[in-house]
mmCIF file as Biopython writes it, N, C-alpha, C and O atoms, coordinates in Angstrom:
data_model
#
loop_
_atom_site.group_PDB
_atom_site.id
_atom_site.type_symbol
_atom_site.label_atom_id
_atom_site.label_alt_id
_atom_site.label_comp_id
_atom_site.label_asym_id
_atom_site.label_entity_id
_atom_site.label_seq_id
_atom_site.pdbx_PDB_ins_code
_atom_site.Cartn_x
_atom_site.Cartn_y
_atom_site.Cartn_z
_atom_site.occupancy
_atom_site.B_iso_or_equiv
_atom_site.auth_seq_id
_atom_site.auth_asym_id
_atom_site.pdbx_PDB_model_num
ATOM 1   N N  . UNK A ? 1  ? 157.563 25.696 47.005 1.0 0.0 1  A 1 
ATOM 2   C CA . UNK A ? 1  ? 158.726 25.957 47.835 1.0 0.0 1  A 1 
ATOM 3   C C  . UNK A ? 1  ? 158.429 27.141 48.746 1.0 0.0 1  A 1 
ATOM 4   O O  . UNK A ? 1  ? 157.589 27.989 48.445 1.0 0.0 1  A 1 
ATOM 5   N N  . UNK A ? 2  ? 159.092 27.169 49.786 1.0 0.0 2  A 1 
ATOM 6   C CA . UNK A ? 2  ? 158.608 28.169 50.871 1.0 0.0 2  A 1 
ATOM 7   C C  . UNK A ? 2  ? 159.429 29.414 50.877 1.0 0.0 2  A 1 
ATOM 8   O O  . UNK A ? 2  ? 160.630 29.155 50.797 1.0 0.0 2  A 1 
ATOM 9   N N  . UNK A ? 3  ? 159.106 30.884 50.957 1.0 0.0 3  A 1 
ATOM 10  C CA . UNK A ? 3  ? 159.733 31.625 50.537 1.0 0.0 3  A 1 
ATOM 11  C C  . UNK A ? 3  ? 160.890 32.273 51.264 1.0 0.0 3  A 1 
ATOM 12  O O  . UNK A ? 3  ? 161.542 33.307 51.118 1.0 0.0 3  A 1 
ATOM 13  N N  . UNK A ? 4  ? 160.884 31.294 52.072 1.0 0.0 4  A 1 
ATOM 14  C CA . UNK A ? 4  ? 162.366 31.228 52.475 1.0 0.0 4  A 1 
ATOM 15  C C  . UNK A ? 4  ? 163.593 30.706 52.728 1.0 0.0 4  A 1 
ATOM 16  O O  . UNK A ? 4  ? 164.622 31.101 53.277 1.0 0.0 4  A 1 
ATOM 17  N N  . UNK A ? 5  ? 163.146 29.520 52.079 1.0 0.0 5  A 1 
ATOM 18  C CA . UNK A ? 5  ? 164.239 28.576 51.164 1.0 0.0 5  A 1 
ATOM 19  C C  . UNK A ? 5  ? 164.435 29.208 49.691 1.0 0.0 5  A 1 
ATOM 20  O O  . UNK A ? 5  ? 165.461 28.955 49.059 1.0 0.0 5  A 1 
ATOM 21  N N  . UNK A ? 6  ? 163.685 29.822 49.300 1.0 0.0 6  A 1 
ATOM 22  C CA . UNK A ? 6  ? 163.515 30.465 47.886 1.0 0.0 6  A 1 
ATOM 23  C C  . UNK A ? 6  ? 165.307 31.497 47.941 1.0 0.0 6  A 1 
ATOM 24  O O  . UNK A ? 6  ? 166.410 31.429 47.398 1.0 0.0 6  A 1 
ATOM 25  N N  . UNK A ? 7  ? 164.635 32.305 48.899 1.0 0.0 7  A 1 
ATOM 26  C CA . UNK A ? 7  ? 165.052 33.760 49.348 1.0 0.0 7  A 1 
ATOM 27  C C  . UNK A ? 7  ? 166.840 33.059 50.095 1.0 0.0 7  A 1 
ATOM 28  O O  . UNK A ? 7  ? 167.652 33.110 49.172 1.0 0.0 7  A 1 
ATOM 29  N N  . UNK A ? 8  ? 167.233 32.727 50.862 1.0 0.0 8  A 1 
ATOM 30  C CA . UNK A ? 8  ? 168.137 31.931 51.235 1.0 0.0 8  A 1 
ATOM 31  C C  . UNK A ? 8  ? 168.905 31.410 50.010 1.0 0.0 8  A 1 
ATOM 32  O O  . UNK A ? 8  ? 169.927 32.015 49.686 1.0 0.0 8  A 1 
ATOM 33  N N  . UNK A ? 9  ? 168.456 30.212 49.214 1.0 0.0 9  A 1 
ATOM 34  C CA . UNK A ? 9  ? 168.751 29.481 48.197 1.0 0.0 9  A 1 
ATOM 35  C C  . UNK A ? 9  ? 169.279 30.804 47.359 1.0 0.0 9  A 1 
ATOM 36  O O  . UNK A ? 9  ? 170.352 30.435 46.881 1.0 0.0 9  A 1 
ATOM 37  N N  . UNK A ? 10 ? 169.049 32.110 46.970 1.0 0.0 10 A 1 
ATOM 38  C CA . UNK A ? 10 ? 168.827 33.269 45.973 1.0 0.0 10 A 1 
ATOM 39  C C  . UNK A ? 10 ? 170.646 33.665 46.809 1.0 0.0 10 A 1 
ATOM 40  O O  . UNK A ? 10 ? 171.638 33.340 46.157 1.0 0.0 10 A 1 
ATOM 41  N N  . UNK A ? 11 ? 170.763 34.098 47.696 1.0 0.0 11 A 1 
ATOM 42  C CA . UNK A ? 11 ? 171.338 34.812 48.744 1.0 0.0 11 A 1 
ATOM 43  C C  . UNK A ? 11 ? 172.614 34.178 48.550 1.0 0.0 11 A 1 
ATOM 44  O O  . UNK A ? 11 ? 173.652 34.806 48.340 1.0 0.0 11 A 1 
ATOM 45  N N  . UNK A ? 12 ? 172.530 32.958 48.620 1.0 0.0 12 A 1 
ATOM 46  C CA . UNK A ? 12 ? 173.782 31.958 48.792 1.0 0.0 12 A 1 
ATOM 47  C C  . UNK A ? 12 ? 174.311 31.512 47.399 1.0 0.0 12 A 1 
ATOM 48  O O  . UNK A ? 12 ? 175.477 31.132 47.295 1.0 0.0 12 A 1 
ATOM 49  N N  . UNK A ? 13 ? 173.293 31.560 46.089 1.0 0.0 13 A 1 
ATOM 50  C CA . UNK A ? 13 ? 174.236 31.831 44.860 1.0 0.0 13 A 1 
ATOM 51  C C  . UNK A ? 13 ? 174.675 33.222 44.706 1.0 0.0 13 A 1 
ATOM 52  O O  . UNK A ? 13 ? 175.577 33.512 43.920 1.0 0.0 13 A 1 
ATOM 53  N N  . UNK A ? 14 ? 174.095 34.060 45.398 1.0 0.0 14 A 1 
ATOM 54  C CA . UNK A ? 14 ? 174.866 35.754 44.902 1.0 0.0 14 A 1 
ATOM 55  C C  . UNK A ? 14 ? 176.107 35.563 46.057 1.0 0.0 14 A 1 
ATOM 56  O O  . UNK A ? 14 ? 177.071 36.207 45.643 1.0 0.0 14 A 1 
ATOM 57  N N  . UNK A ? 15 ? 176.415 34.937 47.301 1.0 0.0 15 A 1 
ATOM 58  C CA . UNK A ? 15 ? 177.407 35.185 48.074 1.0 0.0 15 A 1 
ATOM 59  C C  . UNK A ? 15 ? 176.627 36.716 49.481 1.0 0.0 15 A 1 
ATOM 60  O O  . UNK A ? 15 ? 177.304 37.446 50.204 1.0 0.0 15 A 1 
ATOM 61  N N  . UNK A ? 16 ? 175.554 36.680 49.394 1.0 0.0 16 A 1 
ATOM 62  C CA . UNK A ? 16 ? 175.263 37.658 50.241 1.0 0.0 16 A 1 
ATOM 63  C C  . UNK A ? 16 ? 174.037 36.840 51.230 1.0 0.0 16 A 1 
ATOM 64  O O  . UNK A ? 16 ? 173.462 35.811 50.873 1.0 0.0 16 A 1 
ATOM 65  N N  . UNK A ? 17 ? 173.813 37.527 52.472 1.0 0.0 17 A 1 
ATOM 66  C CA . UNK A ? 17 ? 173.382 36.866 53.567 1.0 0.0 17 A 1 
ATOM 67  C C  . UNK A ? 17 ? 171.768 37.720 54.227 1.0 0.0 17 A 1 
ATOM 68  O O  . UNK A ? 17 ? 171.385 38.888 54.156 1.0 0.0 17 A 1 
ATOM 69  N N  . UNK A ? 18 ? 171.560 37.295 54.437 1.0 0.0 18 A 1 
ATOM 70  C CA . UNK A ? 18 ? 170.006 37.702 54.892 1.0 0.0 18 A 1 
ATOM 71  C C  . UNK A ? 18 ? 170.530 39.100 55.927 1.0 0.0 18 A 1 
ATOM 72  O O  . UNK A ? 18 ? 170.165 40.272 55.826 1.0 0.0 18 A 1 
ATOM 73  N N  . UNK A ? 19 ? 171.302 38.616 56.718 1.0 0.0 19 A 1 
ATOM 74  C CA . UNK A ? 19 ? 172.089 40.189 57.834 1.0 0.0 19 A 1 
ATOM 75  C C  . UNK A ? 19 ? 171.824 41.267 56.863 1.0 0.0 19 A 1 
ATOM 76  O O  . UNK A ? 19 ? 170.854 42.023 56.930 1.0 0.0 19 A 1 
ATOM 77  N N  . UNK A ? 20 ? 172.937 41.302 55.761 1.0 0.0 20 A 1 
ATOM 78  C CA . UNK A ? 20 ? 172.749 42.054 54.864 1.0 0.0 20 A 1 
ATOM 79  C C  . UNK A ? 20 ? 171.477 42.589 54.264 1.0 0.0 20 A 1 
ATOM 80  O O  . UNK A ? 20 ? 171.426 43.797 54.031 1.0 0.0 20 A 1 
ATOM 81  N N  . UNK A ? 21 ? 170.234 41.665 53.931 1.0 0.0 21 A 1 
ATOM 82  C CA . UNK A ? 21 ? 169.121 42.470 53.564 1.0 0.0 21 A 1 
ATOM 83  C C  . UNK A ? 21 ? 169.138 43.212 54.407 1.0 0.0 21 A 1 
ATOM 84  O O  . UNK A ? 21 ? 169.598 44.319 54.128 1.0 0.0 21 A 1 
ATOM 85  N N  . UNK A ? 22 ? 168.735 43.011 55.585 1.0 0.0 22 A 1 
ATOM 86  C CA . UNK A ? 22 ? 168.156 43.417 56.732 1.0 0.0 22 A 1 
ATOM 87  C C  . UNK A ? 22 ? 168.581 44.590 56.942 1.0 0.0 22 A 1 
ATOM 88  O O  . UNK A ? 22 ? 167.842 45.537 57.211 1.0 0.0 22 A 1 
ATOM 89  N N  . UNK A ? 23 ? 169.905 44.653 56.834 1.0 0.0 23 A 1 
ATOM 90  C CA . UNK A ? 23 ? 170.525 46.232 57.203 1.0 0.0 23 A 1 
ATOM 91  C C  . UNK A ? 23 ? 169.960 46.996 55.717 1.0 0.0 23 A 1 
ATOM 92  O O  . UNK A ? 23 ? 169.340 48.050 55.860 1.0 0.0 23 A 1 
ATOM 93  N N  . UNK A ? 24 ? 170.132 46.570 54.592 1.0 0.0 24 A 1 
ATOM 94  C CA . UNK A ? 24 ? 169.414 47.144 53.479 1.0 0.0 24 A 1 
ATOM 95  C C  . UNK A ? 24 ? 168.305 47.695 53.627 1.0 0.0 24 A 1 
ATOM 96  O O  . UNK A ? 24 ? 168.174 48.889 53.359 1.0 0.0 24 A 1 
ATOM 97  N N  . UNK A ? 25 ? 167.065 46.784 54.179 1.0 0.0 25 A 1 
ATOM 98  C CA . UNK A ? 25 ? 166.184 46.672 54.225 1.0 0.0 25 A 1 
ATOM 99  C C  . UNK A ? 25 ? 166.074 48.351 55.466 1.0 0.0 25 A 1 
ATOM 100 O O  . UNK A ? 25 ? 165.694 49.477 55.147 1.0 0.0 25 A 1 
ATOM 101 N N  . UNK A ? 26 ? 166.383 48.042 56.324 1.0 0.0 26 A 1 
ATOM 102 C CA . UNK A ? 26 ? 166.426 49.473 57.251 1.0 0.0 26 A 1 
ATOM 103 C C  . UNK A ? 26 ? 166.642 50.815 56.786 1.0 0.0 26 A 1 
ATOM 104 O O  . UNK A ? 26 ? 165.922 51.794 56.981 1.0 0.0 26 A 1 
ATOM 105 N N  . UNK A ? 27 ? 168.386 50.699 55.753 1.0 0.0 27 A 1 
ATOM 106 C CA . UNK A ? 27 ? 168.478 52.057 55.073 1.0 0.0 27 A 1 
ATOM 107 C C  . UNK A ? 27 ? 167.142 52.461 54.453 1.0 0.0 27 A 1 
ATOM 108 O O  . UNK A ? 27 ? 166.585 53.463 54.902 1.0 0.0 27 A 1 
ATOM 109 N N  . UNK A ? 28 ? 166.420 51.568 53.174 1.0 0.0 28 A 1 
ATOM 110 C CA . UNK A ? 28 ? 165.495 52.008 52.781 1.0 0.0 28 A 1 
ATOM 111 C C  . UNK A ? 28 ? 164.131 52.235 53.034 1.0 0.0 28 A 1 
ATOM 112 O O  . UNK A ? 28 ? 163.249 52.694 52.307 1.0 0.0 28 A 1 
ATOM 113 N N  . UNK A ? 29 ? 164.112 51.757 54.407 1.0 0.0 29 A 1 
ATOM 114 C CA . UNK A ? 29 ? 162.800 51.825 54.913 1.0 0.0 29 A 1 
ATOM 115 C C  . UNK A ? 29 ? 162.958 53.033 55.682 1.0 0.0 29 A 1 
ATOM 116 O O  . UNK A ? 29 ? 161.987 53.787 55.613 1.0 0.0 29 A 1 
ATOM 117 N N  . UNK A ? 30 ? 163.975 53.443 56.437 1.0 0.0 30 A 1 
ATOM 118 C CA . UNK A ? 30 ? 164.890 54.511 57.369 1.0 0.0 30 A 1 
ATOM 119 C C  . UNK A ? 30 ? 164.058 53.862 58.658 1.0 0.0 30 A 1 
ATOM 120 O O  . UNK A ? 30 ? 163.809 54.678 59.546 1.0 0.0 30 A 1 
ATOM 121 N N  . UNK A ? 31 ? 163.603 52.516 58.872 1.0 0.0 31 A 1 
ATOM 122 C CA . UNK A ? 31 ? 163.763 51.974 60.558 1.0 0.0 31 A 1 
ATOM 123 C C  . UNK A ? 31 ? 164.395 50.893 60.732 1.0 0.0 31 A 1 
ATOM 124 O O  . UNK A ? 31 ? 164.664 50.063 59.863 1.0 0.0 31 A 1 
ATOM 125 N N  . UNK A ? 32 ? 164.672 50.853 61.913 1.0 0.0 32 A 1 
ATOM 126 C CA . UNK A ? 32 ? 165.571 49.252 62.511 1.0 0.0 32 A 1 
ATOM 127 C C  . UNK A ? 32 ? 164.565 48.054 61.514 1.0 0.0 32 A 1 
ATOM 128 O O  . UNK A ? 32 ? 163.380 48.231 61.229 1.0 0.0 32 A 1 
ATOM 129 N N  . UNK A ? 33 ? 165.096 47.294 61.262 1.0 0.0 33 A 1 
ATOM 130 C CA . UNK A ? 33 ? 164.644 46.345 60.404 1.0 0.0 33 A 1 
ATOM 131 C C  . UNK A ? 33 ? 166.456 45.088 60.889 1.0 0.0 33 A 1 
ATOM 132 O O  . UNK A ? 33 ? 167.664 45.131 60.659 1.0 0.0 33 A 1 
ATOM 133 N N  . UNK A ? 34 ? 165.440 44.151 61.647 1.0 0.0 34 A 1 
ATOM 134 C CA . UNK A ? 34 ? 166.535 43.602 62.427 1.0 0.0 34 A 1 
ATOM 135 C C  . UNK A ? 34 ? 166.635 41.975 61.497 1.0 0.0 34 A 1 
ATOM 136 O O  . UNK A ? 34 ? 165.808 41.645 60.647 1.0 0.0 34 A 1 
ATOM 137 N N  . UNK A ? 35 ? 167.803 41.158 61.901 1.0 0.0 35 A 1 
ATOM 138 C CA . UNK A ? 35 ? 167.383 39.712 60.854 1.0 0.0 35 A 1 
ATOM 139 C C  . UNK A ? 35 ? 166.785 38.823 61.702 1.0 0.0 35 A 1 
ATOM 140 O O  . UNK A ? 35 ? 166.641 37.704 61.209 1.0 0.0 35 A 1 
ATOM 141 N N  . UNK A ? 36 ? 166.211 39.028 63.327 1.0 0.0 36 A 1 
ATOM 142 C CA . UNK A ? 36 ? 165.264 37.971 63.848 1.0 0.0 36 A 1 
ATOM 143 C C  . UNK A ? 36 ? 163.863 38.597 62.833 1.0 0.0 36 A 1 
ATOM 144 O O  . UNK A ? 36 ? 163.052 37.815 62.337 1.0 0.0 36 A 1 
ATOM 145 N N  . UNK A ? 37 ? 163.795 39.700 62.701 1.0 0.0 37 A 1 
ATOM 146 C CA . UNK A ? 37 ? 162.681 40.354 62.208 1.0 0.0 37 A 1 
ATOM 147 C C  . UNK A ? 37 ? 162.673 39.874 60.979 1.0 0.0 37 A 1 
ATOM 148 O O  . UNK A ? 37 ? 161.571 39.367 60.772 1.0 0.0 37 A 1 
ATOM 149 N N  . UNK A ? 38 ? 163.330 39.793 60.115 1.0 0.0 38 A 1 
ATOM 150 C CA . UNK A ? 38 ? 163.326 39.184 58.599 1.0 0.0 38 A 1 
ATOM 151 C C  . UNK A ? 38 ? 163.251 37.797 58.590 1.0 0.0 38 A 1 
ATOM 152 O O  . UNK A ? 38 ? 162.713 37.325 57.589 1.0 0.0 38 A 1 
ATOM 153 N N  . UNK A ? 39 ? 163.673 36.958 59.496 1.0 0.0 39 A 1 
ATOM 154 C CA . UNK A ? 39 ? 163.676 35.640 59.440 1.0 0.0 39 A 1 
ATOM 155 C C  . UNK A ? 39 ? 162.859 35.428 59.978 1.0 0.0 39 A 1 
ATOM 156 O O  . UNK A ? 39 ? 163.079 34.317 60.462 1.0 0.0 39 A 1 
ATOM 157 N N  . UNK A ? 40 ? 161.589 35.880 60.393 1.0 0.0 40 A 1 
ATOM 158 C CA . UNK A ? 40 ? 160.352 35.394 61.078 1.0 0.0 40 A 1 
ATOM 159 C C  . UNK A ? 40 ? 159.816 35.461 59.961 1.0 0.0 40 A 1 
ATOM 160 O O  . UNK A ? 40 ? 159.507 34.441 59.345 1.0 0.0 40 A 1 
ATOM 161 N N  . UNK A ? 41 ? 159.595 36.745 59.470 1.0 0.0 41 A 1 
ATOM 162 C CA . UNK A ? 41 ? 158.363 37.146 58.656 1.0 0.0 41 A 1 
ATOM 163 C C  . UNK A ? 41 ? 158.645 36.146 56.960 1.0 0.0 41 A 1 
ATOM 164 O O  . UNK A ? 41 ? 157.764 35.772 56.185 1.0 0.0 41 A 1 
ATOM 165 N N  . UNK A ? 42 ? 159.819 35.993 56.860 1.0 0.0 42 A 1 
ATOM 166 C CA . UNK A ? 42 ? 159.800 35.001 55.605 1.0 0.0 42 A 1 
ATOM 167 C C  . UNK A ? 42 ? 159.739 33.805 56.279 1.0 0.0 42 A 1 
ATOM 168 O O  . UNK A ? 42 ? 158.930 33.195 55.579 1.0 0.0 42 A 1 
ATOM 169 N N  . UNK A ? 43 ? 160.066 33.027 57.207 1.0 0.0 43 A 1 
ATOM 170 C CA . UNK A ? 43 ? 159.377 32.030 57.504 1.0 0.0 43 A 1 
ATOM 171 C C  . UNK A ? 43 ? 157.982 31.761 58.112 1.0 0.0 43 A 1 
ATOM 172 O O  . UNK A ? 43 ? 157.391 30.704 58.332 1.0 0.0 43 A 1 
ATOM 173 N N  . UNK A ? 44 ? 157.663 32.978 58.302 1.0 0.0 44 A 1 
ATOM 174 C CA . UNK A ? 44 ? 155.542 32.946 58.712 1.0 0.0 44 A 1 
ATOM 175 C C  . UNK A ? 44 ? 155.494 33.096 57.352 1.0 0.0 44 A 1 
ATOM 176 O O  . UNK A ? 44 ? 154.753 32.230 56.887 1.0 0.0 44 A 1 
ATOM 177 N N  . UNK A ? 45 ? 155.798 33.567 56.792 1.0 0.0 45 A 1 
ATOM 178 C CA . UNK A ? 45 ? 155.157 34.079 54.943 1.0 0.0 45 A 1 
ATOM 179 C C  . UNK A ? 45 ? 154.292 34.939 55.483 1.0 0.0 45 A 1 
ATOM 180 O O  . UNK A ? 45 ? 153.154 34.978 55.014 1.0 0.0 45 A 1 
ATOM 181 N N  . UNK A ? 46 ? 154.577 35.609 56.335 1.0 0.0 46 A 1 
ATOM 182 C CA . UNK A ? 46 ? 153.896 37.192 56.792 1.0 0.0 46 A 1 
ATOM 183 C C  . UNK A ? 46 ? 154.445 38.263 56.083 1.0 0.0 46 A 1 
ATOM 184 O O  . UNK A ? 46 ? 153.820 39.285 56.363 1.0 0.0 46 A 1 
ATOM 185 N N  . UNK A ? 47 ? 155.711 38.551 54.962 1.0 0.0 47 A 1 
ATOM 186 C CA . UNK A ? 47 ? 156.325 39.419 54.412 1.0 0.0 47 A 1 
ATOM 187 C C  . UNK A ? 47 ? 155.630 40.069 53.858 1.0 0.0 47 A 1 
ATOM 188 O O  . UNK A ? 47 ? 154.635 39.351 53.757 1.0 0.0 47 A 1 
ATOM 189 N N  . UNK A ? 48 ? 155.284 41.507 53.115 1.0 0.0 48 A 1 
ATOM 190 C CA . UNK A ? 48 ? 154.571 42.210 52.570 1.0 0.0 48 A 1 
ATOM 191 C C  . UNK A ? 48 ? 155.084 42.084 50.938 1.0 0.0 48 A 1 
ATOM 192 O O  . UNK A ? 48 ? 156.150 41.570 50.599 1.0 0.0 48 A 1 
ATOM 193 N N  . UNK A ? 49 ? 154.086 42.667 50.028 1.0 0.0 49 A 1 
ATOM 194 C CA . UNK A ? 49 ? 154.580 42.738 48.585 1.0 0.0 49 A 1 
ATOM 195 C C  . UNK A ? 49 ? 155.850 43.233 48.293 1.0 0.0 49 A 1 
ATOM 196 O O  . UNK A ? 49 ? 156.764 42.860 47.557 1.0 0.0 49 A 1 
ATOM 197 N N  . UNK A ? 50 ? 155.625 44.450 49.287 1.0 0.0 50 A 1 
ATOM 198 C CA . UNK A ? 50 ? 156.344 45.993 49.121 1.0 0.0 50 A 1 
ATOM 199 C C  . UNK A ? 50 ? 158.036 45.339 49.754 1.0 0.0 50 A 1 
ATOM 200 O O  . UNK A ? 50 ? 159.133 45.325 49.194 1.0 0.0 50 A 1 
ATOM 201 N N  . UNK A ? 51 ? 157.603 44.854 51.135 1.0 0.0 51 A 1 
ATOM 202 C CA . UNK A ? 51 ? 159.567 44.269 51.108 1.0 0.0 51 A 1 
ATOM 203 C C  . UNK A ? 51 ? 159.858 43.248 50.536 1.0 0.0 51 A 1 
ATOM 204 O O  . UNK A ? 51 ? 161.012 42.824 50.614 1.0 0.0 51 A 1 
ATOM 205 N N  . UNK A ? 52 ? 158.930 42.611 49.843 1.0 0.0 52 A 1 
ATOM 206 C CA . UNK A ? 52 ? 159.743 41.714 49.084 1.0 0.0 52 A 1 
ATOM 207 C C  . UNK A ? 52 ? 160.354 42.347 47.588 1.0 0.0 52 A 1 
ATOM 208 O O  . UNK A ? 52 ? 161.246 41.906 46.863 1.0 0.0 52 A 1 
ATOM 209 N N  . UNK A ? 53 ? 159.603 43.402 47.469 1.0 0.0 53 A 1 
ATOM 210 C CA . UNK A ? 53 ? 159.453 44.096 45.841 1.0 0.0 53 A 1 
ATOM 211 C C  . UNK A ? 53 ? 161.291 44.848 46.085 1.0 0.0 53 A 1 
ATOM 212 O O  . UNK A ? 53 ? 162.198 44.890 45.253 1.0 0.0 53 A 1 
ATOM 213 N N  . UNK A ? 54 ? 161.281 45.461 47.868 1.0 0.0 54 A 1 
ATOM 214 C CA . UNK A ? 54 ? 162.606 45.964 47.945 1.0 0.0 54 A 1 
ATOM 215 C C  . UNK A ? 54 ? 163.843 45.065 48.087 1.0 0.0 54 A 1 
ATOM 216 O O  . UNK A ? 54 ? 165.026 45.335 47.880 1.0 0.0 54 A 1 
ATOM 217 N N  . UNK A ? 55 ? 163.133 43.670 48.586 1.0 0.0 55 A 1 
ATOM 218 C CA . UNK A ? 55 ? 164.438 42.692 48.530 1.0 0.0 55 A 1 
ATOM 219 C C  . UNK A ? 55 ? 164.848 42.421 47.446 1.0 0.0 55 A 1 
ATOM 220 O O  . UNK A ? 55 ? 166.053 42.181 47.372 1.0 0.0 55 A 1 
ATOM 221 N N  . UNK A ? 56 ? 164.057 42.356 46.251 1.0 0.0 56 A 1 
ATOM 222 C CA . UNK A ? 56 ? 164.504 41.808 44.913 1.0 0.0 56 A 1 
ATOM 223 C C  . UNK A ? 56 ? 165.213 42.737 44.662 1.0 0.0 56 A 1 
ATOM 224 O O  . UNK A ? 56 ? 166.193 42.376 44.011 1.0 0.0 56 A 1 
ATOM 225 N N  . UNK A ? 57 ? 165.178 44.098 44.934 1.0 0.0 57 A 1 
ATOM 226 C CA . UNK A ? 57 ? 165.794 45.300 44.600 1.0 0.0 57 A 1 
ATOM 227 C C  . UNK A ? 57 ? 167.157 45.213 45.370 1.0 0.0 57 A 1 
ATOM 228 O O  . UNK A ? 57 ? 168.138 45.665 44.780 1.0 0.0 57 A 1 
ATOM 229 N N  . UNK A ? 58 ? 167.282 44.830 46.274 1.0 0.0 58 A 1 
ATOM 230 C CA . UNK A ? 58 ? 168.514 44.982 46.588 1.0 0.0 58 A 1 
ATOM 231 C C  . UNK A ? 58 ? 169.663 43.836 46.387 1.0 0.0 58 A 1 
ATOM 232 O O  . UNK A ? 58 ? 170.846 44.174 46.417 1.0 0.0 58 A 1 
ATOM 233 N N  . UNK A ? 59 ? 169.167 42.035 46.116 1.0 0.0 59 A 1 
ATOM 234 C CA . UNK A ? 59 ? 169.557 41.308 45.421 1.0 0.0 59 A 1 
ATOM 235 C C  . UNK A ? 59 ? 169.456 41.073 44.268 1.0 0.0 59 A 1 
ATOM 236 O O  . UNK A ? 59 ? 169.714 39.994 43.734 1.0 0.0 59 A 1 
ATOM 237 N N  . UNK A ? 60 ? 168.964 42.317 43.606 1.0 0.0 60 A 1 
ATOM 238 C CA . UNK A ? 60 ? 169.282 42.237 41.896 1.0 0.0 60 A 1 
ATOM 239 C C  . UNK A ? 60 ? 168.654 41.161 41.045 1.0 0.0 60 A 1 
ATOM 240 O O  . UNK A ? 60 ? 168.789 40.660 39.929 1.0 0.0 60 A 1 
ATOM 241 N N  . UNK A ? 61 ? 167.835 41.042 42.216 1.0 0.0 61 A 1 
ATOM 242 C CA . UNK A ? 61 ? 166.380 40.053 40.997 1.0 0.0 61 A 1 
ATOM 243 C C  . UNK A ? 61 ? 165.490 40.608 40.874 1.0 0.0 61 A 1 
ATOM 244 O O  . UNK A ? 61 ? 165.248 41.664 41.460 1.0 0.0 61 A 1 
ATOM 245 N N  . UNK A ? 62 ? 164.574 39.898 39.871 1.0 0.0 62 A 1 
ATOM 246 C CA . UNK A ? 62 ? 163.245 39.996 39.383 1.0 0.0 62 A 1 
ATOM 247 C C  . UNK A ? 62 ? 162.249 39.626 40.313 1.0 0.0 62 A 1 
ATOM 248 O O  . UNK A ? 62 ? 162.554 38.477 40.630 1.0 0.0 62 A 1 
ATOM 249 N N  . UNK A ? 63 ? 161.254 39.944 40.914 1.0 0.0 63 A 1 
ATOM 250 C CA . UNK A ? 63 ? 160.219 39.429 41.242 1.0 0.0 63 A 1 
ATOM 251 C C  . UNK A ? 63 ? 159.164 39.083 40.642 1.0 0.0 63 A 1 
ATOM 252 O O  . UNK A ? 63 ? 158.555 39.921 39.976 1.0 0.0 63 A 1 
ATOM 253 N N  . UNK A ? 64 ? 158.796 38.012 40.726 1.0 0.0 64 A 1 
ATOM 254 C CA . UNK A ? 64 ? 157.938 37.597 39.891 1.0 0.0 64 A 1 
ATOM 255 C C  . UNK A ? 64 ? 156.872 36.639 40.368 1.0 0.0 64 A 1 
ATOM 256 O O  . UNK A ? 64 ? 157.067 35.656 41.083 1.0 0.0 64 A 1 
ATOM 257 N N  . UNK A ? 65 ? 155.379 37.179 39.734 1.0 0.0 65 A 1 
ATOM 258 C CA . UNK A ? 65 ? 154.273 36.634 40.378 1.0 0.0 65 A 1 
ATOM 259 C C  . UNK A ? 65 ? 153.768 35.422 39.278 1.0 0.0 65 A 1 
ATOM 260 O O  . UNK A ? 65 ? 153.780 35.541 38.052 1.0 0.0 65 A 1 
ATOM 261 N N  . UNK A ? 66 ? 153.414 34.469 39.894 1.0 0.0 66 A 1 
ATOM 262 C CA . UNK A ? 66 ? 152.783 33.402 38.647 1.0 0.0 66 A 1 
ATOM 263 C C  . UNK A ? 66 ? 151.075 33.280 40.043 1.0 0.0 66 A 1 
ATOM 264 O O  . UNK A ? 66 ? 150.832 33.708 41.171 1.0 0.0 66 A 1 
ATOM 265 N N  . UNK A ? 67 ? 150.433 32.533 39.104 1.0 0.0 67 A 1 
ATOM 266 C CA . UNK A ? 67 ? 149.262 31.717 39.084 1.0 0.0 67 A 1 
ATOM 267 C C  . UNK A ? 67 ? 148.941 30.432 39.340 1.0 0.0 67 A 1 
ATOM 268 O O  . UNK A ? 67 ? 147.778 30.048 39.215 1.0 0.0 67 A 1 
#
């Protein structure tokens, strides 16, 4: 599955919206972090470990690596 149907699919059982990372995603980074910018990079699967490690953090999941 592509990790942004994953990430979406995650979003829409908690009731919260990708906008929302995004502005999350900015507080904790402290730069503009926009949602054309988030919705590229999870649909290139260009995202880094590190914002995905903070997205789970801010939707209250686990991240988790398999093999």
């Amino acid at each position: 599955m592509r990790i942004i149907t994953e990430v979406k699919e995650i979003l829409y059982q908690k009731g919260l919206s990708l906008k929302y990372v995004a502005e999350e995603l900015s507080k904790k980074l402290n730069k503009p972090y926009s949602l054309a910018n988030l919705s590229n990079k999870l649909r290139n699967e260009t995202i880094t470990y590190r914002e995905m490690k903070l997205i789970a953090e801010i939707i209250h999941c686990n991240l988790e690596l398999t093999n």
